[in-house]
GUTIDREN-225314 format. One record per residue: residue number from 1; residue in one letter; chain; x, y, z of N, C-alpha, C, O in turn. Coordinates in steps of 0.05 Angstrom, whole numbers. Layout:
BEGIN
+-----+---+---+--------+--------+--------+--------+--------+--------+--------+--------+--------+--------+--------+--------+
:   k : r : c :     nu :     nv :     nw :    cau :    cav :    caw :     cu :     cv :     cw :     ou :     ov :     ow :
+-----+---+---+--------+--------+--------+--------+--------+--------+--------+--------+--------+--------+--------+--------+
: NUM : A : A :      X :      Y :      Z :      X :      Y :      Z :      X :      Y :      Z :      X :      Y :      Z :
...
+-----+---+---+--------+--------+--------+--------+--------+--------+--------+--------+--------+--------+--------+--------+
This chain:
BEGIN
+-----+---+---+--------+--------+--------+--------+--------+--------+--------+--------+--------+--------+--------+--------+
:   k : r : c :     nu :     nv :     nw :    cau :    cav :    caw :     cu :     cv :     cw :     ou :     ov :     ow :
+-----+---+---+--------+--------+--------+--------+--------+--------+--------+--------+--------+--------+--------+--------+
:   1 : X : A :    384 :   -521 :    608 :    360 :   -505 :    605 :    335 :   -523 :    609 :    341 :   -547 :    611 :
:   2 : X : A :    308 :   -516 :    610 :    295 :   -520 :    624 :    271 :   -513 :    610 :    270 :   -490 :    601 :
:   3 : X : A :    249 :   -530 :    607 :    223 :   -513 :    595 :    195 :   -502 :    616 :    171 :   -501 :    610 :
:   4 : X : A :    210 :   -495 :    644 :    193 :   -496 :    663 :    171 :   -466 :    645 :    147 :   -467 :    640 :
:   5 : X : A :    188 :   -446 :    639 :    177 :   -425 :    619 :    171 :   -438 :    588 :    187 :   -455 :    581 :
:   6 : X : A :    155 :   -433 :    575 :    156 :   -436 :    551 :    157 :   -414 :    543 :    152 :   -395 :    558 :
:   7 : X : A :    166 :   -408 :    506 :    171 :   -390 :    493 :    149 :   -399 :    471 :    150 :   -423 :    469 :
:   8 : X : A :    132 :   -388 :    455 :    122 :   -354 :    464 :    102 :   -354 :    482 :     88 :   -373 :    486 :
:   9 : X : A :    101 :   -333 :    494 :     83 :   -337 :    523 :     65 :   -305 :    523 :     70 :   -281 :    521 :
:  10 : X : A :     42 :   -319 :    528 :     26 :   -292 :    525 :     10 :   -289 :    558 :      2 :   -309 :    570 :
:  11 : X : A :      7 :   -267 :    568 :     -6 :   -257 :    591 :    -18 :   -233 :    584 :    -10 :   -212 :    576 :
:  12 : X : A :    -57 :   -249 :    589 :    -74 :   -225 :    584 :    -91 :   -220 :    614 :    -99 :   -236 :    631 :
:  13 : X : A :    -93 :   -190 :    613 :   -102 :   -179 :    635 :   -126 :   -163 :    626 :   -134 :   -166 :    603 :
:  14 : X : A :   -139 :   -146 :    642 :   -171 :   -126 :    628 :   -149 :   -101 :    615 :   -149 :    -99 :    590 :
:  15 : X : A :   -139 :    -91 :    623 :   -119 :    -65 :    614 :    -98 :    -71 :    587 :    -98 :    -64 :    564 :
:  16 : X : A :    -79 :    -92 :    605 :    -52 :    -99 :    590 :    -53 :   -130 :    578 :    -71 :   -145 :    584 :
:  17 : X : A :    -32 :   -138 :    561 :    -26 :   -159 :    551 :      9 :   -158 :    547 :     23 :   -143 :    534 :
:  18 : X : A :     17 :   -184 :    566 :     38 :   -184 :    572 :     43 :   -206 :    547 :     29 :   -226 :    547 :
:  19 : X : A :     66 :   -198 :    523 :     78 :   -218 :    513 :    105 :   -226 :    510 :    122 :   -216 :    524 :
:  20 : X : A :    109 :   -243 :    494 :    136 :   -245 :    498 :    161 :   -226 :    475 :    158 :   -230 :    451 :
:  21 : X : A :    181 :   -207 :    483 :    199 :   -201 :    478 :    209 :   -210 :    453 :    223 :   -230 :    454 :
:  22 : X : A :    201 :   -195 :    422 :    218 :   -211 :    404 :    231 :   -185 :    396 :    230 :   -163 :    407 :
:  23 : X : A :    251 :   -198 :    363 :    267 :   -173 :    354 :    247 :   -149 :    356 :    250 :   -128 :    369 :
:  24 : X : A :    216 :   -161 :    335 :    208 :   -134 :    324 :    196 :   -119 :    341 :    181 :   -102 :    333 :
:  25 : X : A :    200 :   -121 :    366 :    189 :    -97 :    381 :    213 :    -79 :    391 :    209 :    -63 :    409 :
:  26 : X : A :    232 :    -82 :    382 :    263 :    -66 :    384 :    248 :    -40 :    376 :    241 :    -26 :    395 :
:  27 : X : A :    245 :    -34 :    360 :    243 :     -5 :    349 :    221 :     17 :    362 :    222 :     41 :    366 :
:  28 : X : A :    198 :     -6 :    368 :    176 :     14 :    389 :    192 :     20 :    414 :    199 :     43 :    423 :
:  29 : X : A :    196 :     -4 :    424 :    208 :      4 :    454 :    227 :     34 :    457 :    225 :     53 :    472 :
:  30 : X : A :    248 :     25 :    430 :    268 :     32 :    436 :    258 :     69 :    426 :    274 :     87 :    432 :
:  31 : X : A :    233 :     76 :    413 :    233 :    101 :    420 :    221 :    106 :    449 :    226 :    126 :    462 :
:  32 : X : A :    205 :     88 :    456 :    191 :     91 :    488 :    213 :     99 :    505 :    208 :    115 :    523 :
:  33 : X : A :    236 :     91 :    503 :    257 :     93 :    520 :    264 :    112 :    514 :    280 :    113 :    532 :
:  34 : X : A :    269 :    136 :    500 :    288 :    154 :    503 :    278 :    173 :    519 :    295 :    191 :    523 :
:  35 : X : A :    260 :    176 :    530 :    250 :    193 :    562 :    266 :    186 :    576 :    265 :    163 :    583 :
:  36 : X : A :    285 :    202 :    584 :    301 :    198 :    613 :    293 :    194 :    638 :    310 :    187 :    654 :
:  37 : X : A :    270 :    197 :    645 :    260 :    195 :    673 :    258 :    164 :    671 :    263 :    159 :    694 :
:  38 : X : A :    255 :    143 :    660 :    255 :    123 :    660 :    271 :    110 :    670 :    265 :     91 :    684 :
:  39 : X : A :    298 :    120 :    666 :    324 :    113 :    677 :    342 :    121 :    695 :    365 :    111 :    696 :
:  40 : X : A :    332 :    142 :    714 :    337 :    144 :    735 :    351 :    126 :    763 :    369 :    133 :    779 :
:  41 : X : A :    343 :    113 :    763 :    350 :     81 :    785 :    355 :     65 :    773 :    348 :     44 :    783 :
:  42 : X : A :    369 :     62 :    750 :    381 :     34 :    738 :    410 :     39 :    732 :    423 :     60 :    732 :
:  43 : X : A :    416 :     18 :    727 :    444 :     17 :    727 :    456 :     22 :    692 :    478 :     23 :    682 :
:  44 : X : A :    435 :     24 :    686 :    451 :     36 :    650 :    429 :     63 :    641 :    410 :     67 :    655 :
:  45 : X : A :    433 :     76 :    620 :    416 :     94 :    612 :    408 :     83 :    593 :    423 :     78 :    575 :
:  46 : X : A :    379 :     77 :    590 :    367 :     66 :    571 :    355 :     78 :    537 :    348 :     65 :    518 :
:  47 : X : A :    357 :    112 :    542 :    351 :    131 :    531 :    378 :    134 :    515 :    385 :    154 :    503 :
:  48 : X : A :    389 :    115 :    518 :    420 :    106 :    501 :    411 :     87 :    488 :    405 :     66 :    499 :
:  49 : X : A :    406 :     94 :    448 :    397 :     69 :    431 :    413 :     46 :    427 :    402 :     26 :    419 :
:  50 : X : A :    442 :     47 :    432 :    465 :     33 :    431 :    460 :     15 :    465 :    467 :     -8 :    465 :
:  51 : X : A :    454 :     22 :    480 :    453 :     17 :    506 :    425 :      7 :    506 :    424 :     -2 :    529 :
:  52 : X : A :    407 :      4 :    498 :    381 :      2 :    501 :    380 :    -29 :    487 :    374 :    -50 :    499 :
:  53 : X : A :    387 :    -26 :    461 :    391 :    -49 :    436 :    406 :    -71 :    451 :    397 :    -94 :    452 :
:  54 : X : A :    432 :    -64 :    465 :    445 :    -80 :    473 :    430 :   -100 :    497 :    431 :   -125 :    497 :
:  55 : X : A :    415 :    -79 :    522 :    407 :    -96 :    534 :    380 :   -119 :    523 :    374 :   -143 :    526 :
:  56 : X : A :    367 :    -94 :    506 :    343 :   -125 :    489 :    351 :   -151 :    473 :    336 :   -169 :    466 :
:  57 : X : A :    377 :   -148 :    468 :    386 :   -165 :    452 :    407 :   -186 :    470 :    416 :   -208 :    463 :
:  58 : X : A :    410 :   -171 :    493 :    421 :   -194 :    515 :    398 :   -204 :    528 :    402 :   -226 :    538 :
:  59 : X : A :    371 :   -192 :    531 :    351 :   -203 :    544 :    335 :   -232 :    526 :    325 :   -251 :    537 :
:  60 : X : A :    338 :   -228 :    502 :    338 :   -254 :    475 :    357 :   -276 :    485 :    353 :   -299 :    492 :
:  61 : X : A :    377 :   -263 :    485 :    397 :   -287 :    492 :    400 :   -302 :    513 :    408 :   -326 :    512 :
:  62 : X : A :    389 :   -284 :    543 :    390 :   -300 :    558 :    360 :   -312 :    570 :    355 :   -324 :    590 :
:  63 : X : A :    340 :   -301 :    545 :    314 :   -323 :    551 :    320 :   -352 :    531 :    306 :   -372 :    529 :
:  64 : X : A :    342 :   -347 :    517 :    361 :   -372 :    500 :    359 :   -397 :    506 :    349 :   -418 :    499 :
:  65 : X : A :    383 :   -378 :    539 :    400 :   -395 :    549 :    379 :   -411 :    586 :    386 :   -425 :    605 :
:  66 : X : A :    352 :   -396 :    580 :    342 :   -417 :    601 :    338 :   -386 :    634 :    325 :   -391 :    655 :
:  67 : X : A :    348 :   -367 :    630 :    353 :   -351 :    650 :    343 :   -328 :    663 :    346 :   -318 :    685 :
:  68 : X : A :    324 :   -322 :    636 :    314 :   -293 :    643 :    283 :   -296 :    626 :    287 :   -314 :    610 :
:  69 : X : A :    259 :   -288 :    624 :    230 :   -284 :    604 :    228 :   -258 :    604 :    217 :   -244 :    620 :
:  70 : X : A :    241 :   -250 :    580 :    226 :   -214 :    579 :    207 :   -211 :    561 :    203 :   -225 :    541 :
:  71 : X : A :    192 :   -186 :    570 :    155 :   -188 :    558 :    165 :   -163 :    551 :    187 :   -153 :    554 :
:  72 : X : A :    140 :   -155 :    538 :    129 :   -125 :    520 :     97 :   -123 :    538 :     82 :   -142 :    541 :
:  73 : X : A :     93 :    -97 :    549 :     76 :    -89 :    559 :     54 :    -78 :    546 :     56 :    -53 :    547 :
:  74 : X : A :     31 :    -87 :    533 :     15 :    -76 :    505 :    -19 :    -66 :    526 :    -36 :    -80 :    537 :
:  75 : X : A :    -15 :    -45 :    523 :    -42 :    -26 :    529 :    -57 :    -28 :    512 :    -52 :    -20 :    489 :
:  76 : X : A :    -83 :    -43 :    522 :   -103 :    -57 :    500 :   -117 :    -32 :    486 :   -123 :    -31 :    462 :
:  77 : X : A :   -123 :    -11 :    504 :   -145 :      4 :    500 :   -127 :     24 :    482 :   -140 :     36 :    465 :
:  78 : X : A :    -99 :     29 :    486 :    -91 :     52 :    466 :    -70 :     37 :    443 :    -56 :     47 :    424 :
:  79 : X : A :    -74 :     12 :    452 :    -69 :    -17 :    425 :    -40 :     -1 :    429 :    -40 :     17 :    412 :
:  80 : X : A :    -24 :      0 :    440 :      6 :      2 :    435 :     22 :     -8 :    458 :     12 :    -12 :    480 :
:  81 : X : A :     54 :    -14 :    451 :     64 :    -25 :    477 :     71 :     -3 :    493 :     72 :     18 :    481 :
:  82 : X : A :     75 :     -3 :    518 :     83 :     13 :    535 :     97 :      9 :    556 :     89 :     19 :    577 :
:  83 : X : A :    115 :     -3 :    554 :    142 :    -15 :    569 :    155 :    -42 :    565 :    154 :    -55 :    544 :
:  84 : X : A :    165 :    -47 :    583 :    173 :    -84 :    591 :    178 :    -91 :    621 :    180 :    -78 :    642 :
:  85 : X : A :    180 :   -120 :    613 :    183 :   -125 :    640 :    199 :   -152 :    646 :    200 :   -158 :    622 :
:  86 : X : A :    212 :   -172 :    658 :    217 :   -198 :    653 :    219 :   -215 :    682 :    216 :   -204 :    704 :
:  87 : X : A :    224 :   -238 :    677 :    218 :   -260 :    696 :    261 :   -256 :    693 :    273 :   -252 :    672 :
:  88 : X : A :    272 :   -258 :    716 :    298 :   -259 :    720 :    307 :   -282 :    735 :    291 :   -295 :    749 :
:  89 : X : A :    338 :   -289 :    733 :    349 :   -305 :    767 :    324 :   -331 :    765 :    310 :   -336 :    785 :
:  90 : X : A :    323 :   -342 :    744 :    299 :   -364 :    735 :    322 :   -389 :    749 :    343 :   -396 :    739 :
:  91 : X : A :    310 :   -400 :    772 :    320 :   -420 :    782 :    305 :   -445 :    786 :    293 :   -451 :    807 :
:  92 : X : A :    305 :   -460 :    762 :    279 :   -492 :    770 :    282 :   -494 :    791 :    267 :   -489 :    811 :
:  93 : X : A :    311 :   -507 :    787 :    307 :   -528 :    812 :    303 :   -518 :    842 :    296 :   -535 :    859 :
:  94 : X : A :    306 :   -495 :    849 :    288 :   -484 :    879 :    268 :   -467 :    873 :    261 :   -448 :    887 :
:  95 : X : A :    256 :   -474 :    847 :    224 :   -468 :    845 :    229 :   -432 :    842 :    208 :   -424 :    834 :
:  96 : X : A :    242 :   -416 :    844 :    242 :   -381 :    850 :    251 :   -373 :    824 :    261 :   -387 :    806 :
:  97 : X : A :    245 :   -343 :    824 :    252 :   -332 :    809 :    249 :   -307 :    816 :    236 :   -299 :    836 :
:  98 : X : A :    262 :   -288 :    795 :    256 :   -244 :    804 :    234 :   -244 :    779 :    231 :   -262 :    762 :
:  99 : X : A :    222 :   -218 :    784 :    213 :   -208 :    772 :    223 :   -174 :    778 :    223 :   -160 :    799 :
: 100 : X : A :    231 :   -168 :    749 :    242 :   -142 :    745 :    252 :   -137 :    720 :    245 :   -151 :    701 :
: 101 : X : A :    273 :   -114 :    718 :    279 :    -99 :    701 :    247 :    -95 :    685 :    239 :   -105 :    664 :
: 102 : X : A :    237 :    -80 :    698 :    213 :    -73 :    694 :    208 :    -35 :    688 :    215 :    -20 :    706 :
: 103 : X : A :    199 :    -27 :    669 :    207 :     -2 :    665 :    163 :      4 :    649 :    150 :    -15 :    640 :
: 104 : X : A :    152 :     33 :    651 :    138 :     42 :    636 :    138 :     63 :    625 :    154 :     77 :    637 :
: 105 : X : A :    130 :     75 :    607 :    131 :    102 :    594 :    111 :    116 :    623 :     95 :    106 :    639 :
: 106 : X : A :    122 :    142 :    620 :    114 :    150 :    643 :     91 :    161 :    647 :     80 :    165 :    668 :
: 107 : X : A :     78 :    170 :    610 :     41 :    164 :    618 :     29 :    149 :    642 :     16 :    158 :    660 :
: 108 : X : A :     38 :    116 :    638 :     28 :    103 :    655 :     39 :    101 :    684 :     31 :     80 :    696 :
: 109 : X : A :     51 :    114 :    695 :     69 :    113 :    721 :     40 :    120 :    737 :     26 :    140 :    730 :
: 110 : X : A :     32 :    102 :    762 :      6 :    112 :    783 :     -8 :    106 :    767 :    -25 :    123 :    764 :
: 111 : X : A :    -13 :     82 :    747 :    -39 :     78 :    730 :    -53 :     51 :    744 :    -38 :     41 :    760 :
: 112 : X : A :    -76 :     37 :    742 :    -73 :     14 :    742 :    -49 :     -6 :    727 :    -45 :    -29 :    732 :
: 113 : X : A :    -32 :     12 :    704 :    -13 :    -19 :    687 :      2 :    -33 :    710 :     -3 :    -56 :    715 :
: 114 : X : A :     16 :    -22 :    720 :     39 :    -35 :    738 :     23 :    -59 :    760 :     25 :    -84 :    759 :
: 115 : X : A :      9 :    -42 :    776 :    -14 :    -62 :    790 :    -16 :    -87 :    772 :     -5 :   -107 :    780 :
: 116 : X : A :    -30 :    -88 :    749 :    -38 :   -112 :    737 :    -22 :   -132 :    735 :    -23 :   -155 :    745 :
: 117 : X : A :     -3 :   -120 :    718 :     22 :   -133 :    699 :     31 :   -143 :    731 :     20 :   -165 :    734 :
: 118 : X : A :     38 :   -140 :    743 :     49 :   -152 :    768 :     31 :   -184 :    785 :     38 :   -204 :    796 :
: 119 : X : A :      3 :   -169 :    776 :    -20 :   -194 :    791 :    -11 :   -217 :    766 :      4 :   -237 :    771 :
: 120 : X : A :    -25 :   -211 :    738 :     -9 :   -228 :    717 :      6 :   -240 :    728 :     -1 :   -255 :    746 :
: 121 : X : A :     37 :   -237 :    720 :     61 :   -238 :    731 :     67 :   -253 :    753 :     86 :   -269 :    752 :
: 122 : X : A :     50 :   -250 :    781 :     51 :   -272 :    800 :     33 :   -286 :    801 :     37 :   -308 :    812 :
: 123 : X : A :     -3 :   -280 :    788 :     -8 :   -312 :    781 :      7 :   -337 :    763 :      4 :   -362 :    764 :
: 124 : X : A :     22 :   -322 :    748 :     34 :   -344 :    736 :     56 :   -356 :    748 :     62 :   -380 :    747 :
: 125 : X : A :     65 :   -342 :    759 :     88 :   -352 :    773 :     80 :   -369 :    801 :     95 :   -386 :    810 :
: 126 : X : A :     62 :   -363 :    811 :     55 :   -388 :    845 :     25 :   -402 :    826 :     14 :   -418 :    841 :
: 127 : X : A :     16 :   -401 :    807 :    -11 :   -419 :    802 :     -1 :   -437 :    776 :     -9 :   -461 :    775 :
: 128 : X : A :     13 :   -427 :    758 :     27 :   -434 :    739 :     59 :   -456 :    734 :     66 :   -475 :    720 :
: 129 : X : A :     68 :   -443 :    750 :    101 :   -455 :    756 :     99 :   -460 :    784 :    120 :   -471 :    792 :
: 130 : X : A :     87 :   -458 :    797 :     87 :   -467 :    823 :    113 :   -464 :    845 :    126 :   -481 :    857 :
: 131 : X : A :    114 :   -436 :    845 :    141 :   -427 :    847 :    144 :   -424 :    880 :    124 :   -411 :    886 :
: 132 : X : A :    155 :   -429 :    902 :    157 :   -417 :    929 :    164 :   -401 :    935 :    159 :   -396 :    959 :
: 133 : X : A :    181 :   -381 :    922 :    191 :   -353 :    921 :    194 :   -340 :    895 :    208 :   -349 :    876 :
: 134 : X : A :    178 :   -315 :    895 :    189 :   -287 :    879 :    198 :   -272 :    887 :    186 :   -266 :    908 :
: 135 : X : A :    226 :   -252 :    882 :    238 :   -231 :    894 :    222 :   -212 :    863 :    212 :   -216 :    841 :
: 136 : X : A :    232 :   -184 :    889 :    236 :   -165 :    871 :    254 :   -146 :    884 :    256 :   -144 :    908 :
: 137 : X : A :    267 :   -132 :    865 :    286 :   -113 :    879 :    294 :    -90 :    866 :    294 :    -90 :    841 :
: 138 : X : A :    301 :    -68 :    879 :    301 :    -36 :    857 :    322 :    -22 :    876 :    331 :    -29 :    898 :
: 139 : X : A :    325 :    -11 :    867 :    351 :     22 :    879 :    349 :     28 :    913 :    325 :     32 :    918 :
: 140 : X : A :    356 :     28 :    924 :    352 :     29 :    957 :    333 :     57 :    953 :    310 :     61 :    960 :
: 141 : X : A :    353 :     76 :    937 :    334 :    105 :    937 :    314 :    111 :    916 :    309 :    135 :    911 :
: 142 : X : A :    301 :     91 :    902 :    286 :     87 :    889 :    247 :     95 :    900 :    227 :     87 :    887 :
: 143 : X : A :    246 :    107 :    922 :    222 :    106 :    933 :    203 :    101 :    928 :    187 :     89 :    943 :
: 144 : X : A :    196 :    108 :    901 :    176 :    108 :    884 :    167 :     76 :    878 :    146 :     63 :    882 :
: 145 : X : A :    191 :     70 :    868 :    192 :     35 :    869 :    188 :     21 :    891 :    174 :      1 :    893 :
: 146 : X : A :    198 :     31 :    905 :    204 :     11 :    928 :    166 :     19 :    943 :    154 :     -2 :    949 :
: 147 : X : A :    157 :     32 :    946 :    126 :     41 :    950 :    113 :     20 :    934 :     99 :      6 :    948 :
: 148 : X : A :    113 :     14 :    907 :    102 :      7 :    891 :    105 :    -29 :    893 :     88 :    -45 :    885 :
: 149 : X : A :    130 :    -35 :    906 :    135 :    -66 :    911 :    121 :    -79 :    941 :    119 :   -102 :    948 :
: 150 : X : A :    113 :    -52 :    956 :    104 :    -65 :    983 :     68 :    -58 :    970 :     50 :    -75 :    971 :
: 151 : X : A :     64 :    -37 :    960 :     39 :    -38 :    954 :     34 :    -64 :    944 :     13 :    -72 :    954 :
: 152 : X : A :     44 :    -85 :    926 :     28 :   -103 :    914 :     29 :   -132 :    938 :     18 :   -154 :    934 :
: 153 : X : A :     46 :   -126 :    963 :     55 :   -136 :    975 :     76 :   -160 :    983 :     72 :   -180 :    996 :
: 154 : X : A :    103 :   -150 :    966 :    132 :   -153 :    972 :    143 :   -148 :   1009 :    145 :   -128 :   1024 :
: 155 : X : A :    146 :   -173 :   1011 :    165 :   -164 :   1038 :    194 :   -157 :   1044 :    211 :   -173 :   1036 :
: 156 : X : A :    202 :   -136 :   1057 :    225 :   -122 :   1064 :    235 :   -148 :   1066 :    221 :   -167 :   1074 :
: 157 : X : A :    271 :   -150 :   1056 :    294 :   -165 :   1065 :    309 :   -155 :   1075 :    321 :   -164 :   1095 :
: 158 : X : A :    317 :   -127 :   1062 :    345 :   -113 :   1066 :    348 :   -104 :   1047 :    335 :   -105 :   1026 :
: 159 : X : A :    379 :    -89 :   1056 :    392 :    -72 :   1034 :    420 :    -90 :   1030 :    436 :    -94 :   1048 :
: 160 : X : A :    422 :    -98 :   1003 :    454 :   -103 :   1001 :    457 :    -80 :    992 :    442 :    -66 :    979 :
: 161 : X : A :    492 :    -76 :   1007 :    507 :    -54 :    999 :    526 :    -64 :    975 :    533 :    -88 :    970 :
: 162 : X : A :    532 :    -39 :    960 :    544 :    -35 :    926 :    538 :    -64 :    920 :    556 :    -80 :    916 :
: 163 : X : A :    512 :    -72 :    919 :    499 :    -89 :    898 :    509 :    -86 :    871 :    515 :   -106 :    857 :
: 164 : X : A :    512 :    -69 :    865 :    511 :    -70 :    832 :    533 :    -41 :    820 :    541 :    -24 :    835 :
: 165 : X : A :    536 :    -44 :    799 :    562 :    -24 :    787 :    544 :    -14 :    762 :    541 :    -24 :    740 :
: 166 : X : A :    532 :      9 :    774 :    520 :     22 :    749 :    542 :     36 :    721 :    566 :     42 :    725 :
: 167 : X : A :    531 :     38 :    698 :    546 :     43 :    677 :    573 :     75 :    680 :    593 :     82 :    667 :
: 168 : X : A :    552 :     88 :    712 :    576 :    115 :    700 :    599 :    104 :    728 :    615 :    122 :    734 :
: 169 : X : A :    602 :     80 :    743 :    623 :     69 :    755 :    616 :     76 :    788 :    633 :     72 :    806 :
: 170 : X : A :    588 :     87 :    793 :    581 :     90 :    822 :    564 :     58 :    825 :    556 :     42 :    808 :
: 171 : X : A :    564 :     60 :    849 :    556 :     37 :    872 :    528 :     35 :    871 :    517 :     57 :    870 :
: 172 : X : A :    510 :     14 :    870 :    480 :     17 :    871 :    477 :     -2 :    903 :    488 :    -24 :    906 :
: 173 : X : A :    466 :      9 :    917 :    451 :    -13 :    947 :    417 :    -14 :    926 :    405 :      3 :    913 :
: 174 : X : A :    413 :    -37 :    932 :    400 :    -57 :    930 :    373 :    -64 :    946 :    376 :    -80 :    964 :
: 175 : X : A :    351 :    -55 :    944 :    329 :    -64 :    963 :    318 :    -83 :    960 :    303 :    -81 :    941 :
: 176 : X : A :    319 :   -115 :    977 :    307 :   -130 :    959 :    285 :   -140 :    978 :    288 :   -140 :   1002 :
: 177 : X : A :    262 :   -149 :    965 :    234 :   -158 :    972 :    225 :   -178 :    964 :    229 :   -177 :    940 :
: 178 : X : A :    213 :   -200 :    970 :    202 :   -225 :    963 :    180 :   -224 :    972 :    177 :   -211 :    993 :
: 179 : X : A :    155 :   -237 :    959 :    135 :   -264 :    959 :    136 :   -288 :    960 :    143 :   -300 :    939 :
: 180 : X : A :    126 :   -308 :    989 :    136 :   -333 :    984 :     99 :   -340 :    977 :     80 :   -324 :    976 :
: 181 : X : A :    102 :   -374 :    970 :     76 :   -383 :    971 :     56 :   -381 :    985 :     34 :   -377 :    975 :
: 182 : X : A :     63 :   -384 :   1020 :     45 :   -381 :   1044 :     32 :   -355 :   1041 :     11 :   -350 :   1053 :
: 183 : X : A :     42 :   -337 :   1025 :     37 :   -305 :   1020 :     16 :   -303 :    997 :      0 :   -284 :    994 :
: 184 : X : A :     18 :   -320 :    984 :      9 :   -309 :    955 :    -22 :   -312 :    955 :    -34 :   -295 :    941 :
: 185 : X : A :    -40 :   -331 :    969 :    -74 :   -320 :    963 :    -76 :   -297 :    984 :   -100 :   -292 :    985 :
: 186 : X : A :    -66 :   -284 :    997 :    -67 :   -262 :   1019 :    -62 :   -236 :    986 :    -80 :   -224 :    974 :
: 187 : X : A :    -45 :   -236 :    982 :    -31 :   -232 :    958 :    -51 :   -219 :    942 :    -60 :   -196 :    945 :
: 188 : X : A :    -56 :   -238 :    922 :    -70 :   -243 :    908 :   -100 :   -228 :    909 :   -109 :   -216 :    890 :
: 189 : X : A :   -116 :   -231 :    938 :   -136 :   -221 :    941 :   -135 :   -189 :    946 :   -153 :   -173 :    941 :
: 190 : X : A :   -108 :   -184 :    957 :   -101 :   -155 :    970 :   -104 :   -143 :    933 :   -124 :   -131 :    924 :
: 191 : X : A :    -80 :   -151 :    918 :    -75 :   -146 :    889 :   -106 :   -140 :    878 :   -113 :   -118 :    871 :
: 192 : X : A :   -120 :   -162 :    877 :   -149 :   -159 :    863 :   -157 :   -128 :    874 :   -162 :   -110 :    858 :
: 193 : X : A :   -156 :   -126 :    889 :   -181 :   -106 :    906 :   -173 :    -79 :    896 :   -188 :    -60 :    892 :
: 194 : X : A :   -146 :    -80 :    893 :   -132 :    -50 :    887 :   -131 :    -40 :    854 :   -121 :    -19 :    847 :
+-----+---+---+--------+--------+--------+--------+--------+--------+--------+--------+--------+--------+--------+--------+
């Protein structure tokens, strides 16, 4: 493990304040989550409190073990959290990392939050950690997402096929998108503007 992340880690923006993931925000989240539309394109149903618990409590464990940073998404202006989000696939030594398993209450879906939390999110990651690559990646049929990853400007890789084994035993393809460094003040200024 590695302290290229430190724990506790706070990210403030004009809207949101990204912090870090502890127990006691189990219980807000975990009513934010029982809206089903949330969980549409993922590979578990999160609107499952048994299923929900489990993944926050593996997301603890594996910001433990050096691997993953998961945040709480806190809307300054209506002072409550309103999603999460985390740093994934945390690799020092080739400088990269994902950013994902990223979810909002669907008030904010088309708000400025997502925009922000994302500029956040990759200033820290290419000005901060000095990173040469961020991926991100979501459901091939995820449109909405996948709109939302070129808007902040993610570049197309591809689709891996049956990427992933969602919980009811079907196949997920995989859209995945990156930001390298040469990208990121282009980036950055596009992000500001929007």
């Amino acid at each position: 493990m590695t302290d290229w992340i430190t724990y506790p880690l706070t990210l403030t923006g004009q809207s949101v304040i990204l912090r870090s993931l502890d127990n006691d925000h189990f219980g807000e989240l975990e009513t934010l989550a029982k809206d089903k539309r949330i969980w549409e394109f993922y590979v578990y149903d999160g609107s499952d409190s048994k299923t929900f618990l489990n993944v926050m409590n593996a997301a603890i464990v594996e910001r433990e073990k050096g691997n993953q940073f998961p945040f709480v998404n806190f809307h300054q202006q209506d002072k409550k959290i309103i999603g999460s989000t985390r740093f994934l696939d945390i690799q020092f030594q080739h400088k990269k990392l994902e950013i994902g398993s990223t979810w909002l209450h669907p008030d904010y879906w088309a708000t400025e939050v997502n925009l922000e939390c994302k500029l956040l999110l990759l200033e820290y990651c290419f000005e901060k950690l000095h990173a040469v690559r961020v991926q991100l990646k979501t459901d091939a049929q995820n449109i909405r997402s996948r709109k939302a990853i070129e808007k902040i400007g993610g570049q197309f890789e591809g689709i891996l096929r049956n990427d992933m084994i969602r919980d009811n035993h079907t196949h997920r393809n995989s859209a995945y998108y990156s930001i390298i460094e040469a990208e990121w003040s282009v980036v950055k200024t596009n992000l500001a503007a929007l």
